[in-house]
C-alpha positions in Angstrom: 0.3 -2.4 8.6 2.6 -2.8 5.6 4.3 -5.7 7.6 1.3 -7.5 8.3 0.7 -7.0 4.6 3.7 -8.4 3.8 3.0 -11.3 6.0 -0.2 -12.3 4.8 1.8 -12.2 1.3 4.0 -14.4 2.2 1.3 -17.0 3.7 -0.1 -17.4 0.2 3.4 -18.2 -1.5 5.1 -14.5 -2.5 8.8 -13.9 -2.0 8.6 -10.4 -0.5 11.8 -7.6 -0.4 11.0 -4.4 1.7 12.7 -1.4 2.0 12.1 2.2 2.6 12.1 4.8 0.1 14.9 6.3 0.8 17.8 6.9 -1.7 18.9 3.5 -1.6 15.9 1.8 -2.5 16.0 0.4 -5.7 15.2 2.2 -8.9 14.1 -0.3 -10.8 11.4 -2.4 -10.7 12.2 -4.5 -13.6 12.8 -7.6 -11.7 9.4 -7.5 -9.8 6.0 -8.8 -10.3 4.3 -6.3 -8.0 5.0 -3.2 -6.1 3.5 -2.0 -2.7 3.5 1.6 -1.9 2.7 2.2 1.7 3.1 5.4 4.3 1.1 6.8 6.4 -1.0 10.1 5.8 0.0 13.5 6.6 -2.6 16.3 6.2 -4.5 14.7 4.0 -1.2 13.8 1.3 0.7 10.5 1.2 4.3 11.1 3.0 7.0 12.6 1.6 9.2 9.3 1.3 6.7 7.6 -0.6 5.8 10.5 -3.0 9.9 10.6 -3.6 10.4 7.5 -4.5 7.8 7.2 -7.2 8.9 10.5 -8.6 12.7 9.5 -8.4 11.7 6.2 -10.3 9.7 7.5 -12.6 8.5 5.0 -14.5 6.9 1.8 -12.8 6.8 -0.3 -15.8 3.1 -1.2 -16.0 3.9 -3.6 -12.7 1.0 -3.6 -10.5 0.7 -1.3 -7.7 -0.8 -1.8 -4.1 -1.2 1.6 -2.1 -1.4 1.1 1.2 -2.0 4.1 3.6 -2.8 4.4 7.1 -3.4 7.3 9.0 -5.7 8.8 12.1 -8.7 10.5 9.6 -9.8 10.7 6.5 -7.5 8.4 4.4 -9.3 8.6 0.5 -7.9 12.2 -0.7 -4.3 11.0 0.0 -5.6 7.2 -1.9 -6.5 9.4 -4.7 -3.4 11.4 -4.5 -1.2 8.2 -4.4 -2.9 6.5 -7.8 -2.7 9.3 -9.4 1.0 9.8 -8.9 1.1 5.5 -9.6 -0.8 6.7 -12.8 2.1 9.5 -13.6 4.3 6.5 -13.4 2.9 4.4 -16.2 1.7 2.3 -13.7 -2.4 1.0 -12.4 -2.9 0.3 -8.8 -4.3 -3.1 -8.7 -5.6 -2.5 -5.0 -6.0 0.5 -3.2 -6.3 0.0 1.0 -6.6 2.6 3.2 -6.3 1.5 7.2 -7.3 4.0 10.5 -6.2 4.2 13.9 -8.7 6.8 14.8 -12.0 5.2 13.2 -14.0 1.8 12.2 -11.9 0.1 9.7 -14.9 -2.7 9.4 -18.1 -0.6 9.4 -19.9 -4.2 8.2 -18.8 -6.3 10.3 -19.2 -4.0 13.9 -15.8 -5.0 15.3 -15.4 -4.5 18.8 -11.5 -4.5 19.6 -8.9 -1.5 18.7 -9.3 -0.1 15.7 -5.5 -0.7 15.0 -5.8 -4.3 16.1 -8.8 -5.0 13.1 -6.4 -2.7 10.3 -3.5 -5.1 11.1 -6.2 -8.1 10.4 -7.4 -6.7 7.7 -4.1 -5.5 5.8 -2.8 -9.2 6.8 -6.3 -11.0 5.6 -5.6 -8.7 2.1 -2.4 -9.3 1.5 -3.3 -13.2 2.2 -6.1 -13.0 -0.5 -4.4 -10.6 -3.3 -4.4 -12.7 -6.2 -2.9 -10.7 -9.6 -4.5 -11.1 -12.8 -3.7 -13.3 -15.7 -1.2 -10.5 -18.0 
C-alpha cells in the first residue's frame, strides 16, 4: 500500500525517499515537506517499527503527517493510536487512511474485485490527489 502511495505521489510531481523505520532511518525531518507513516496493524496498535521511530525522533517539526495503516480488521483504534503519537510529536496528521485486506475498502462505490486490489487503488488514487495546504 505505502508503495502505491508513493506512486500516486510521484504521478502528481513529489520527489519521494522511503525507508523503514529502523535505526538508520533518518532522524530528522528538517529537510522534508511531508512525512508518511505507514505499517500495518497488529492487535489493534500500529507496529512496533513505526511506533519507534516517531518516539526515537521525537519531534516532527510541525511537517505534515500522512498515517497510512493497513491491516485484516478493524483499522481506526490503531488510526487513533498513530495521530495521537503524531500529536506527541508536535506534529498534525494532514490525512489519515486506513486500507483492509479482510473487508470493503469502498463501501460507496460496491467494488467487486479483491479487497486488496481496490486498497492499492485507493492508496495510489490518494496519494495522486494529496494536495498540502498553503503554510
Amino acid at each position: 500500500m505505502s508503495e502505491a502511495f508513493g506512486e500516486g505521489l510521484v504521478a502528481s510531481g513529489w520527489q519521494v525517499s522511503t525507508t523503514t523505520a529502523s535505526s538508520q532511518a533518518p532522524a530528522t525531518v528538517a529537510g522534508y515537506d511531508l512525512i508518511i507513516l505507514g505499517s500495518p496493524v497488529y492487535g489493534g496498535a500500529p507496529g512496533k517499527p513505526l511506533t519507534g521511530y516517531v518516539e526515537r525522533v521525537a519531534d516532527l517539526g510541525g511537517k505534515p503527517v500522512v498515517v497510512l495503516l493497513t491491516g485484516a480488521g478493524d483499522i481506526e483504534p490503531a488510526i487513533k493510536l498513530t495521530e495521537q503519537l503524531v500529536a506527541q510529536a508536535s506534529s498534525h496528521p494532514i490525512r489519515s487512511l486506513g486500507l483492509t485486506t479482510m473487508k470493503p475498502n469502498d463501501q460507496a462505490n460496491r467494488y467487486t474485485g479483491s479487497n486488496t486490489d481496490r486498497a492499492i487503488q485507493i492508496a495510489h488514487e490518494t496519494g495522486q490527489t494529496l494536495q498540502l495546504a498553503p503554510q
